[in-house]
N, CA, C and O atoms as a MOPAC input file, in Angstrom:
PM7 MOZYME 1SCF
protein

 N     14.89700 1    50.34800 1    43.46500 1
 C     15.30200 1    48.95100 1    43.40500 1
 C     15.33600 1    48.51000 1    41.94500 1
 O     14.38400 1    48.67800 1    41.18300 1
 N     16.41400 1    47.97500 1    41.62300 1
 C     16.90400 1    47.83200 1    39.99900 1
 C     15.87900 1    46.25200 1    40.25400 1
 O     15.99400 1    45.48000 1    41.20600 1
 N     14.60600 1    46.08800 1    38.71200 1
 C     14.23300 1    45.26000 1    38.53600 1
 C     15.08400 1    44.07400 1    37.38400 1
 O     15.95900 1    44.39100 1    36.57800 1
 N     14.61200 1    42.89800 1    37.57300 1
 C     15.39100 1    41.44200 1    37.05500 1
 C     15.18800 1    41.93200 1    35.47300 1
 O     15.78900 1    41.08100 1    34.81700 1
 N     14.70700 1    42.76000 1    34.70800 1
 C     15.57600 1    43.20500 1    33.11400 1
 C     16.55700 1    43.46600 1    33.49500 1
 O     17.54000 1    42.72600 1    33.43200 1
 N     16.51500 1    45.11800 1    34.21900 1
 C     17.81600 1    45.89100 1    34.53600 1
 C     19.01900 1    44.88300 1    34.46100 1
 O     19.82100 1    44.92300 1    33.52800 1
 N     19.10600 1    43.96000 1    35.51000 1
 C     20.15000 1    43.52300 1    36.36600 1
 C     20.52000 1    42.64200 1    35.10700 1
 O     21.67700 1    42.79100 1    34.71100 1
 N     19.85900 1    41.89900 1    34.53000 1
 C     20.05500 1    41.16300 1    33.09800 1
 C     20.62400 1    42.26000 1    31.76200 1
 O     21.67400 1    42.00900 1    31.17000 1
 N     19.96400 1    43.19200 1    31.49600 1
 C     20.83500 1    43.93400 1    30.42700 1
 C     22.52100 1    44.40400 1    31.32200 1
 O     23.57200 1    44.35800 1    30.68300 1
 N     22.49800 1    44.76700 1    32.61400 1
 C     23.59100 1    45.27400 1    33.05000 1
 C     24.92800 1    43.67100 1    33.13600 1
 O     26.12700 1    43.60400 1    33.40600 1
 N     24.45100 1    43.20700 1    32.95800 1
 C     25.18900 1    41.66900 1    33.41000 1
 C     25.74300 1    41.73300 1    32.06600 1
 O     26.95100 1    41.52700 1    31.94700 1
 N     24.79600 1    42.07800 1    30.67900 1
 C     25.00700 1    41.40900 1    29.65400 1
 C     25.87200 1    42.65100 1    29.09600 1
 O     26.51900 1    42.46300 1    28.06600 1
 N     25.91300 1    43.88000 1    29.71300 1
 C     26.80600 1    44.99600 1    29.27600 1
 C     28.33900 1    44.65100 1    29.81900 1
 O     29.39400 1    44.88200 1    29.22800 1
 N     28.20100 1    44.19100 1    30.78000 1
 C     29.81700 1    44.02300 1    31.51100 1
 C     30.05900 1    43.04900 1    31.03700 1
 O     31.21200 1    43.11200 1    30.61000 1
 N     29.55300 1    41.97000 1    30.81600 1
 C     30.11900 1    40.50700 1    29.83400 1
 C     30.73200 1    40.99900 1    28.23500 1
 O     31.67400 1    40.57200 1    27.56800 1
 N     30.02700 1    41.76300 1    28.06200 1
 C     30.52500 1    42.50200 1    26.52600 1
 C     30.79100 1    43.29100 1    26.14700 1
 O     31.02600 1    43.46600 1    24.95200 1
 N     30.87900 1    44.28900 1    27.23600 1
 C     30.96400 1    45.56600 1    26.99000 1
 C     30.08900 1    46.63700 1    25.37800 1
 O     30.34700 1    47.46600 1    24.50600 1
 N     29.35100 1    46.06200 1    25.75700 1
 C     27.92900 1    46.38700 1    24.82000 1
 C     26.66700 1    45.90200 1    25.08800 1
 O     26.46000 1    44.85100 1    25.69500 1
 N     25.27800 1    47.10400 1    24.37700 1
 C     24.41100 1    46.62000 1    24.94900 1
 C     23.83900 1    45.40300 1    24.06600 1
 O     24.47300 1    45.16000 1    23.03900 1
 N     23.01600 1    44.82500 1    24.27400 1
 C     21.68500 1    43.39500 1    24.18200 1
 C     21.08300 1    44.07100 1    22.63700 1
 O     20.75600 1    45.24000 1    22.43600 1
 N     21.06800 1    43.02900 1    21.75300 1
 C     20.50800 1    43.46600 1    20.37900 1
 C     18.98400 1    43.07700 1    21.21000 1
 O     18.79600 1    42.68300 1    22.36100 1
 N     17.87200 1    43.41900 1    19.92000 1
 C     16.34100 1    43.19400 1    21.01300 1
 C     16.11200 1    41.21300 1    20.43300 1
 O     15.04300 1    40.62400 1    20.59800 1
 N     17.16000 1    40.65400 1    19.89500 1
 C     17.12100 1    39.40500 1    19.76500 1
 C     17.68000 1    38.51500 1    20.93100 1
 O     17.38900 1    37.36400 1    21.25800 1
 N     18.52200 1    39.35600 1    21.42300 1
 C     19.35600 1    38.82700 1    22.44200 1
 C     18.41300 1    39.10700 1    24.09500 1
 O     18.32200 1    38.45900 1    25.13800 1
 N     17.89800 1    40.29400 1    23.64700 1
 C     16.89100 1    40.68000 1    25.13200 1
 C     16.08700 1    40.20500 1    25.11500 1
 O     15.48600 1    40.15500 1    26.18800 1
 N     15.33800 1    39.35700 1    23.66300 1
 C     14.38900 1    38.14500 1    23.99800 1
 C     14.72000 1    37.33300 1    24.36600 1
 O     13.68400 1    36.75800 1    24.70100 1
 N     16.00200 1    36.33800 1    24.76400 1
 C     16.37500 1    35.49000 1    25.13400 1
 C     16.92600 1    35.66900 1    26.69400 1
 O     16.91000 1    34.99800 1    27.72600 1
 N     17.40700 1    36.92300 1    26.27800 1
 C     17.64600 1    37.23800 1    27.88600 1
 C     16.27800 1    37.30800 1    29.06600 1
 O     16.34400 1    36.85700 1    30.21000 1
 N     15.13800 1    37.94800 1    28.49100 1
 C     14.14000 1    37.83300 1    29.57700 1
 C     13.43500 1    36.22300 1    29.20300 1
 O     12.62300 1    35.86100 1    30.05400 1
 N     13.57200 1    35.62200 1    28.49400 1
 C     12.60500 1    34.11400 1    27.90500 1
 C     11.47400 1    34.43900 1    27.71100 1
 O     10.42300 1    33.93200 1    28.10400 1
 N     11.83100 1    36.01000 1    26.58900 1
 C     10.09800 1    36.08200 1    25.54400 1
 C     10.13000 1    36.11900 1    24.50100 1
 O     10.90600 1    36.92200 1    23.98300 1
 N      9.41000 1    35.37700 1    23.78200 1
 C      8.99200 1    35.38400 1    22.59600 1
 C      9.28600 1    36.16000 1    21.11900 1
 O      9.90000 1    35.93300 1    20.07700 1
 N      8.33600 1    37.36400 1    21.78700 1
 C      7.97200 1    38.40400 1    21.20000 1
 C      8.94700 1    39.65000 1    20.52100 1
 O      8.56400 1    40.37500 1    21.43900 1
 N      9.50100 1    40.19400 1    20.04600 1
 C     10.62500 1    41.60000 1    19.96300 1
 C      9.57500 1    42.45200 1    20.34000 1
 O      9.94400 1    43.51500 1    20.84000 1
 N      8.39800 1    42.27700 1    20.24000 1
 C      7.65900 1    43.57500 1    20.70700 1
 C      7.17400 1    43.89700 1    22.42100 1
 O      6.71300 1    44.94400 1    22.87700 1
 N      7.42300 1    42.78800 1    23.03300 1
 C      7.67600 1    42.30100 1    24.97300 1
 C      8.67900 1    42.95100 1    24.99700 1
 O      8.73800 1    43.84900 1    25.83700 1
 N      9.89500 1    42.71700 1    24.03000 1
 C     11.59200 1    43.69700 1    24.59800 1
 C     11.00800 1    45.15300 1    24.34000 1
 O     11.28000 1    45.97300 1    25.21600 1
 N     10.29200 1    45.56800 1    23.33100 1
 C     10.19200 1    46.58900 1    22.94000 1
 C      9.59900 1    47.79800 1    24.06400 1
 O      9.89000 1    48.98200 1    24.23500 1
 N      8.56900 1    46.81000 1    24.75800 1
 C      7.64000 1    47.31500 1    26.06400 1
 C      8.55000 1    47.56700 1    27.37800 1
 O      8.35100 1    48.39100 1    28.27200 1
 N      9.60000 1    46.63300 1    27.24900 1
 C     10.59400 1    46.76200 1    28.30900 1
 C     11.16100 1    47.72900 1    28.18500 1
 O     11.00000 1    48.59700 1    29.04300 1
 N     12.33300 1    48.03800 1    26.71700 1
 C     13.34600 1    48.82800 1    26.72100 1
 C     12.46600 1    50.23100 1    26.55000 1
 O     13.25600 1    51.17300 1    26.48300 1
 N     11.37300 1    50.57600 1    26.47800 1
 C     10.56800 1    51.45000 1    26.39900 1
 C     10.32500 1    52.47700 1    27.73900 1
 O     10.48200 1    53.68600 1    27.90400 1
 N      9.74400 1    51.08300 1    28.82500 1
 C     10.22800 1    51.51300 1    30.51100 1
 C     11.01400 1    52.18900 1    31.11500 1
 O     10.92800 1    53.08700 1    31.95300 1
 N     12.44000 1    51.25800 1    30.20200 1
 C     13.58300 1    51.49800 1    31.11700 1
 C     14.28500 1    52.84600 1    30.42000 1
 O     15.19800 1    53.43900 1    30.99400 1
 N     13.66900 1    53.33800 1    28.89300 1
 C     14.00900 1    54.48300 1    28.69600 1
 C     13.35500 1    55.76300 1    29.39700 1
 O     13.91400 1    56.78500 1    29.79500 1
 N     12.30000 1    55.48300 1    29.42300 1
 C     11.34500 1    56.28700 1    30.63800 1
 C     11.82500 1    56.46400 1    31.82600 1
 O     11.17900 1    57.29800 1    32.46000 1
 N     12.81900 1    55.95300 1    32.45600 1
 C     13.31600 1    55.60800 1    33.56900 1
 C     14.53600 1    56.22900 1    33.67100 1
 O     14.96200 1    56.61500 1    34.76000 1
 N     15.18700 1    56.37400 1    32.55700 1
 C     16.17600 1    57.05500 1    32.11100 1
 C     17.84000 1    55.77800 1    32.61100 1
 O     18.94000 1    55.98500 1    33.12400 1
 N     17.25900 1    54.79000 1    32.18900 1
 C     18.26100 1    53.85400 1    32.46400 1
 C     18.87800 1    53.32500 1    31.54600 1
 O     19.94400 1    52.80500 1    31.87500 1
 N     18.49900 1    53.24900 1    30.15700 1
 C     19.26600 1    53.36400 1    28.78000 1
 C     18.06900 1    54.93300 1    27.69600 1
 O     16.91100 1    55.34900 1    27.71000 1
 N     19.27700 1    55.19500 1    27.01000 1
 C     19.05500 1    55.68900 1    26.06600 1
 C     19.29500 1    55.30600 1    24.42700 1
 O     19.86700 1    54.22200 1    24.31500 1
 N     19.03100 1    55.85800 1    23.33900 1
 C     18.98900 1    55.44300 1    22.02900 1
 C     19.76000 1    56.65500 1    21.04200 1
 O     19.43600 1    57.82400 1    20.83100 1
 N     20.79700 1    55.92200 1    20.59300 1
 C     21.76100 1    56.94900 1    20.04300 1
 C     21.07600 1    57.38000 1    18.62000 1
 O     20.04100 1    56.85400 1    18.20900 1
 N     21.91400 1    58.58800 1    17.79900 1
 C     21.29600 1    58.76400 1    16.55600 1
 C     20.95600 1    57.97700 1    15.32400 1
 O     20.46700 1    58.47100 1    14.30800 1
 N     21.36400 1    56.25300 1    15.56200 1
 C     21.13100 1    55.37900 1    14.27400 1
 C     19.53300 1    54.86400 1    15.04800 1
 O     18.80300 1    54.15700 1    14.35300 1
 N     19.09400 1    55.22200 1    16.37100 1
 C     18.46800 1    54.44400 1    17.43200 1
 C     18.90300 1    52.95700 1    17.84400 1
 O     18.12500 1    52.01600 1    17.69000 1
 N     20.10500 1    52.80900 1    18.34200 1
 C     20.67600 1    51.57200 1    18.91900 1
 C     20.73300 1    52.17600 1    20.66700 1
 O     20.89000 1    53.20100 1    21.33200 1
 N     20.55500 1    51.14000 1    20.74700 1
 C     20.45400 1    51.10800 1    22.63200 1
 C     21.98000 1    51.67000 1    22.97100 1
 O     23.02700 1    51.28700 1    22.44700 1
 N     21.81000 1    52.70200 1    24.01100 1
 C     23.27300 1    52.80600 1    24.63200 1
 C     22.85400 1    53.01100 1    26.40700 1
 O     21.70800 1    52.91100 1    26.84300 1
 N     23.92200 1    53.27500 1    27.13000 1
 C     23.80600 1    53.32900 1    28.43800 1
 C     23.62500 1    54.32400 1    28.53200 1
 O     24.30800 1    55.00200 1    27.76400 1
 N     22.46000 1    55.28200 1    29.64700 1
 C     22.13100 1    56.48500 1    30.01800 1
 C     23.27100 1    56.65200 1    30.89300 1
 O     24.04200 1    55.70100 1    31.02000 1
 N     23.51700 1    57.92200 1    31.62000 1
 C     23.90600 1    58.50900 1    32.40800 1
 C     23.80100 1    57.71800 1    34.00000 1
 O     24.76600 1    57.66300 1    34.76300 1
 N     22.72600 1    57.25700 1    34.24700 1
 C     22.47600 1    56.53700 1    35.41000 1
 C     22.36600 1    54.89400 1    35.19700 1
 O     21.78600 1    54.13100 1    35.97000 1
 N     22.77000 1    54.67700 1    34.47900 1
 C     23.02100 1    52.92800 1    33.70800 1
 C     23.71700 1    52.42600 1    34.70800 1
 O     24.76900 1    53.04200 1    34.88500 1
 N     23.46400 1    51.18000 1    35.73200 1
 C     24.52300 1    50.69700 1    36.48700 1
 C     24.41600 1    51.37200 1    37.92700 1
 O     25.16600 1    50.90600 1    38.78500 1
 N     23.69800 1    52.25900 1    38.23400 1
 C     23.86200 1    53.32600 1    38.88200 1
 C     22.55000 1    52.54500 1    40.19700 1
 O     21.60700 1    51.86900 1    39.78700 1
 N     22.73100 1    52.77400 1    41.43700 1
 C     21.32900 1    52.02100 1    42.72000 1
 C     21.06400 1    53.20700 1    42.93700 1
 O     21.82900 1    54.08600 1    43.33200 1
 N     19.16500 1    53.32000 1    42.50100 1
 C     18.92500 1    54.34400 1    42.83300 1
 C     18.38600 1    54.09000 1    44.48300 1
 O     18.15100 1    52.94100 1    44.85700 1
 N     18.22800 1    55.20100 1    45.36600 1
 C     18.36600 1    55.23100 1    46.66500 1
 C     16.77700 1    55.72700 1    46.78600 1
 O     16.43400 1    56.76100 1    46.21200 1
 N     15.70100 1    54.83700 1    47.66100 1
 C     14.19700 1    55.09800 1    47.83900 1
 C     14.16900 1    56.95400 1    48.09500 1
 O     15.01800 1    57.48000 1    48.81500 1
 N     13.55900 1    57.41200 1    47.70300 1
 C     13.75600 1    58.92400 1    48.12800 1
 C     14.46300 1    59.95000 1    48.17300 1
 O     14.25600 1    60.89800 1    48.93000 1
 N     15.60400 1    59.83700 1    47.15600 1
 C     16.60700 1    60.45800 1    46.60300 1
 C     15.52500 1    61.37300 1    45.29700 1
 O     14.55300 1    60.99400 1    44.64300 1
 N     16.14000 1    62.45800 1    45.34500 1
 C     15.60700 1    63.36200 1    44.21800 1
 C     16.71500 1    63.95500 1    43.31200 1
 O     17.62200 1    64.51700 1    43.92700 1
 N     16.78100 1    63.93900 1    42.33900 1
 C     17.64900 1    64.29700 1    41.03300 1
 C     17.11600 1    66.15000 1    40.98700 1
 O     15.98300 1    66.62700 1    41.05100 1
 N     18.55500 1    66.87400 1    40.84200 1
 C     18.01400 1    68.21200 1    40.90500 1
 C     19.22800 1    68.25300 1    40.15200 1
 O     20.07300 1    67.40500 1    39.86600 1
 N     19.05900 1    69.67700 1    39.86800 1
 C     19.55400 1    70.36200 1    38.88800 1
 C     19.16300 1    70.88000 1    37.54700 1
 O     18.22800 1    70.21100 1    37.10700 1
 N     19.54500 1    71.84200 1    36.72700 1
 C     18.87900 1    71.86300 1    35.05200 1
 C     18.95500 1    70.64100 1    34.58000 1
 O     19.83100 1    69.81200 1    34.82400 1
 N     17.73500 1    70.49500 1    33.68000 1
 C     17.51200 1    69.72700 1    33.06700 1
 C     18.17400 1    69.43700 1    31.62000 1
 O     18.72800 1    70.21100 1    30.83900 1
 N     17.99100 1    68.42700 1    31.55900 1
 C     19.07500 1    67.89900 1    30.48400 1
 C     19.02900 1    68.11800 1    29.01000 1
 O     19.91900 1    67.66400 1    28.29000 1

């Protein structure tokens, strides 16, 4: 079940076809902090729902956009 960041960075990717600077993802969740986005986009890289290109700017993973299904398992070699 895609949580209320997700659905907010994905909203803000199709509105612009780019991702959320971490100024803009503070405003997008209503925190404060760049280091609250930092804890987030941290998650959701763990999660494998964005990744960080070679300058480290946010880009869309492979499964970006993507409903994952309760009990579905990802197989194959690893990446």
């Amino acid at each position: 079940m895609k949580n209320h960041h997700q659905v907010k960075i994905e909203s803000f990717y199709s509105e612009n076809k780019r991702m959320p600077s971490y100024s803009e993802m503070a405003k997008l969740f209503g925190f404060k902090s760049k280091n609250a986005v930092f804890r987030v986009v941290e998650k959701l890289i763990e999660a494998g729902l964005v990744a960080k290109d070679h300058l480290g700017r946010l880009i869309p993973a492979k499964t970006f956009g993507e409903i994952p299904f309760p009990g579905s398992v990802t197989a194959g070699l690893p990446a």
